[in-house]
RONUSE-818476 format. One line per 10 residues: their letters; for each residue y, x, z of N, C-alpha, C. Coordinates in steps of 0.05 Angstrom, whole numbers, always signed. Example, Ala and Ser with C-alpha at 12.3 -4.5 7.8 and 13.67 -1.06 7.14 Angstrom:
! RONUSE-818476
as) -114 +264 +156 -90 +246 +156 -66 +264 +156; -45 +257 +142 -21 +273 +143 +1 +258 +157
! end
This chain:
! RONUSE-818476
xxxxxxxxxx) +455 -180 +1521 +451 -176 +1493 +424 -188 +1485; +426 -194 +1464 +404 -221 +1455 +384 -194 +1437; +357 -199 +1438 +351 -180 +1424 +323 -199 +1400; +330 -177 +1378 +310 -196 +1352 +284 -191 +1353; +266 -211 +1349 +252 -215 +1346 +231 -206 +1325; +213 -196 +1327 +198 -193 +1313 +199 -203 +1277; +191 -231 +1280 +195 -247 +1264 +225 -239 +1244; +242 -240 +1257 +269 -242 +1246 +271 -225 +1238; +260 -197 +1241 +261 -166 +1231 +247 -170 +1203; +225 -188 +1201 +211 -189 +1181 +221 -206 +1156
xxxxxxxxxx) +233 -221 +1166 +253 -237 +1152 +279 -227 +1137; +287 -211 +1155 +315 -200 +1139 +306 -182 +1118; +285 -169 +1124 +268 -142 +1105 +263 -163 +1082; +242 -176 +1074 +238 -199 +1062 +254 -205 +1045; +282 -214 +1054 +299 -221 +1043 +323 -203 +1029; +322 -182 +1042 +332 -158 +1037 +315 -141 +1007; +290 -145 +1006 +276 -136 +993 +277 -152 +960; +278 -180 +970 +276 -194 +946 +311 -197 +934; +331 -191 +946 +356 -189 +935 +354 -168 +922; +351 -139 +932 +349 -116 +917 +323 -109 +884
xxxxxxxxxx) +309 -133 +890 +283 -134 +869 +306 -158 +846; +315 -169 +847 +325 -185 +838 +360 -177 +823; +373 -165 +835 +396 -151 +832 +377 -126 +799; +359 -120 +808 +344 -94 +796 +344 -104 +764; +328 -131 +766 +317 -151 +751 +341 -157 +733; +361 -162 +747 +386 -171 +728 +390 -155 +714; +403 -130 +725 +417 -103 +720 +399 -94 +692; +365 -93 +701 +345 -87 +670 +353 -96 +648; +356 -129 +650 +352 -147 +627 +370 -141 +616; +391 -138 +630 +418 -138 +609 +439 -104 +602
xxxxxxxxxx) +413 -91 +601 +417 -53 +591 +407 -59 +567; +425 -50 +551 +412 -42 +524 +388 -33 +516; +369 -39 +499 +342 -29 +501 +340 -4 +490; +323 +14 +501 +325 +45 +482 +305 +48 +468; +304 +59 +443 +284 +55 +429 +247 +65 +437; +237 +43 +432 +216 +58 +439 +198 +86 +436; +190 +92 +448 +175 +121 +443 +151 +107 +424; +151 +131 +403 +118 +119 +385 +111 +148 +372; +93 +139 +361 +82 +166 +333 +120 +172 +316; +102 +195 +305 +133 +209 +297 +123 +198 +266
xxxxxxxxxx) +155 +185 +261 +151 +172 +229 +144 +193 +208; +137 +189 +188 +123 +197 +161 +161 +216 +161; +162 +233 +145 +189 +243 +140 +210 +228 +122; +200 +224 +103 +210 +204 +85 +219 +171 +93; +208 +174 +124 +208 +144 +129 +228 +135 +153; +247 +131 +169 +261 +129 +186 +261 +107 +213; +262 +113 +236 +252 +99 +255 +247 +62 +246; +275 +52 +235 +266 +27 +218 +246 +27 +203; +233 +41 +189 +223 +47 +166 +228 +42 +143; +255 +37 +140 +271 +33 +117 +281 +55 +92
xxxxxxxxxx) +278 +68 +109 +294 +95 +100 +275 +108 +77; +261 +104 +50 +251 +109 +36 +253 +132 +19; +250 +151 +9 +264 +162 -14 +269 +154 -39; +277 +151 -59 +286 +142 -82 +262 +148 -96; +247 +174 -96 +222 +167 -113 +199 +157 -96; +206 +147 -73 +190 +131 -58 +164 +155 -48; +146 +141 -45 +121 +154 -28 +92 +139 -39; +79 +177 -46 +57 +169 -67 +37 +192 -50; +18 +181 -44 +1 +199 -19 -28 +192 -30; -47 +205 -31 -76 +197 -18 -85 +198 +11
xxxxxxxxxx) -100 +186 +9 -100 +169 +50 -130 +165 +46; -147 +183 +61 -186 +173 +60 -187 +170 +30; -183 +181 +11 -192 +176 -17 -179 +153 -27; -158 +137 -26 -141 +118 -27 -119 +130 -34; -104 +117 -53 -72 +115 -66 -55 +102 -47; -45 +111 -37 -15 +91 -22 +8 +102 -41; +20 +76 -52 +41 +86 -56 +66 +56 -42; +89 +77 -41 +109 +53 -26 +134 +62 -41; +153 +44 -43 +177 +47 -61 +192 +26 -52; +215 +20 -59 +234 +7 -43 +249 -14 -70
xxxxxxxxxx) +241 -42 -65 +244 -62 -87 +272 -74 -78; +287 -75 -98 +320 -85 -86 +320 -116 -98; +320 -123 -73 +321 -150 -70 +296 -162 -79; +285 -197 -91 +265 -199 -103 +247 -194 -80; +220 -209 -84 +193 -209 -68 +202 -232 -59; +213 -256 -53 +221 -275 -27 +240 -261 -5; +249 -241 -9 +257 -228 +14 +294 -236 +21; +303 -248 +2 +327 -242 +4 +339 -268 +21; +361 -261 +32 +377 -265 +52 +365 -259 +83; +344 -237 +86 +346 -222 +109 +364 -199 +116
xxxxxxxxxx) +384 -203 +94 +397 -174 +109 +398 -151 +105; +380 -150 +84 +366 -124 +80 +373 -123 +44; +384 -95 +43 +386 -86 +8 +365 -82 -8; +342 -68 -2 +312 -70 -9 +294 -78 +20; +270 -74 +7 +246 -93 +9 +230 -59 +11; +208 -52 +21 +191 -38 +11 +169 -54 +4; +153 -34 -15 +141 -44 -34 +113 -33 -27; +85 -51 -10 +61 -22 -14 +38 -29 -29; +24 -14 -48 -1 -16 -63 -13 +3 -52; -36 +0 -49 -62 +8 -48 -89 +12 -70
xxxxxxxxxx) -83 +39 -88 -98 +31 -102 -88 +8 -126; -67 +10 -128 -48 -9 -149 -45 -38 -140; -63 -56 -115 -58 -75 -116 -44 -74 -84; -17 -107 -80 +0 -93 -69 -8 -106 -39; -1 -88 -18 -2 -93 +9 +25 -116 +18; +15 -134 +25 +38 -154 +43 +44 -147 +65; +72 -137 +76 +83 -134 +102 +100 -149 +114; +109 -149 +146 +122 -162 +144 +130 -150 +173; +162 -156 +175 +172 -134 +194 +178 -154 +224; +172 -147 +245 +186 -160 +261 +209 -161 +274
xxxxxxxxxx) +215 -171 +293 +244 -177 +311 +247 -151 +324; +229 -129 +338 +225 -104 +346 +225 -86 +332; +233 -84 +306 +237 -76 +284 +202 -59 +280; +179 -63 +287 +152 -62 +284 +135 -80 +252; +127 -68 +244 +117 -76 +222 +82 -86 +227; +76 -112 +210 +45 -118 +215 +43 -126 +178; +14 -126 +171 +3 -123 +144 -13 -154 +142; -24 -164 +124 -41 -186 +122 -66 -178 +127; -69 -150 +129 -97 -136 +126 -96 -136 +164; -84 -123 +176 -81 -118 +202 -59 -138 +219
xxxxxxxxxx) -62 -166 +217 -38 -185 +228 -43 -185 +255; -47 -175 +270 -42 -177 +298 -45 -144 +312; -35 -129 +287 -33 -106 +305 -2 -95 +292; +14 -87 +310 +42 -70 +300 +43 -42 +295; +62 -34 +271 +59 -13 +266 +91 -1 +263; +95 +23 +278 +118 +30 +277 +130 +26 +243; +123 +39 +223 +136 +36 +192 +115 +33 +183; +119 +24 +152 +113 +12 +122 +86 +35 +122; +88 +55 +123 +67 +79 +123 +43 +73 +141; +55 +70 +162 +35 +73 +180 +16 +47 +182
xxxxxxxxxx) +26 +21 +176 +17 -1 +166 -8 +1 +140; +12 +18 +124 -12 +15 +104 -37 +42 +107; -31 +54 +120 -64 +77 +135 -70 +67 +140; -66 +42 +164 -86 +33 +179 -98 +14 +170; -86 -9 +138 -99 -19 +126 -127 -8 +112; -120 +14 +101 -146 +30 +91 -160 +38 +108; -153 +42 +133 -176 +53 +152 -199 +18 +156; -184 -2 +155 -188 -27 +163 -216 -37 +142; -196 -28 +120 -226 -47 +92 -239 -23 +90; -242 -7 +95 -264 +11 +104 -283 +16 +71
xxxxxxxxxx) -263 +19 +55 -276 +17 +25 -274 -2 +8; -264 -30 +19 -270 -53 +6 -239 -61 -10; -232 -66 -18 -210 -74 -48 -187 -97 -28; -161 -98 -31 -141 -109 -35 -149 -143 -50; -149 -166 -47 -162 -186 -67 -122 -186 -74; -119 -194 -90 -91 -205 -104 -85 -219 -88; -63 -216 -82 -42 -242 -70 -23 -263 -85; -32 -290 -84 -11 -298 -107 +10 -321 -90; +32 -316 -93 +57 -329 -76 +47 -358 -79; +58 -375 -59 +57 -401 -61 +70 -402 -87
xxxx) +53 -439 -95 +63 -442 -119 +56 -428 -149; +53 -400 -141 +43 -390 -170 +20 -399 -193; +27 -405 -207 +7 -406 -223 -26 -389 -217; -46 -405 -212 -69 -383 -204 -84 -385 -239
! end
């Protein structure tokens, strides 16, 4: 009887190891994703953060006005899919959002940071200008 080698023991493990890492790898990618764990949404606001109430959401935040409301259709928004749009001001002038593929929201004020919903986006804008004003946003094109 022929007996293995060192080597060859290490080999089959090896190879044994990277089939089962790989098999793993497949099996991940293609499970449905489960939603991520985050902060617990605003009540009014739903893991999308779509879910608005009809008289919307009117808070003070650090001495700041947030208010958010839900604009049907209108803003540039349409043909995403979506029946409204939320809407956020700060202090009356309005916060730009913009939602991603992860269904994660980022602000013009905070663009490289994600925010589970429309709420939480706009706190962390006020925490951001740290006192300082919204300047107007005016759409391409608009008349300045």
């Amino acid at each position: 009887m022929k007996k293995i080698t060192r080597r060859q023991a290490l080999g089959t493990a090896a190879g044994a190891a990277t089939a089962l890492g790989l098999t793993a790898l497949v099996m991940w990618d293609s499970a449905e994703p489960s939603p991520a764990p985050g902060p617990k949404a605003h009540p009014g606001v739903d893991a999308s953060g779509l879910s608005i109430p009809a008289k919307g959401i009117d808070e003070v935040f650090e001495g700041r006005r947030i208010q958010i409301s839900l604009a049907k259709g209108g803003g540039g928004h349409e043909g995403h899919g979506l029946p409204a749009w939320p809407t956020i001001k700060i202090d009356g002038n309005e916060l730009h959002i913009m939602r991603n593929a992860d269904g994660t929201w980022v602000s013009v004020v905070n663009h490289y940071e994600t925010f589970p919903d429309p709420l939480a986006a706009a706190r962390a804008a006020v925490r951001t200008l740290q006192g300082g004003h919204l300047a107007p946003f005016a759409p391409e094109g608009a008349a300045q």
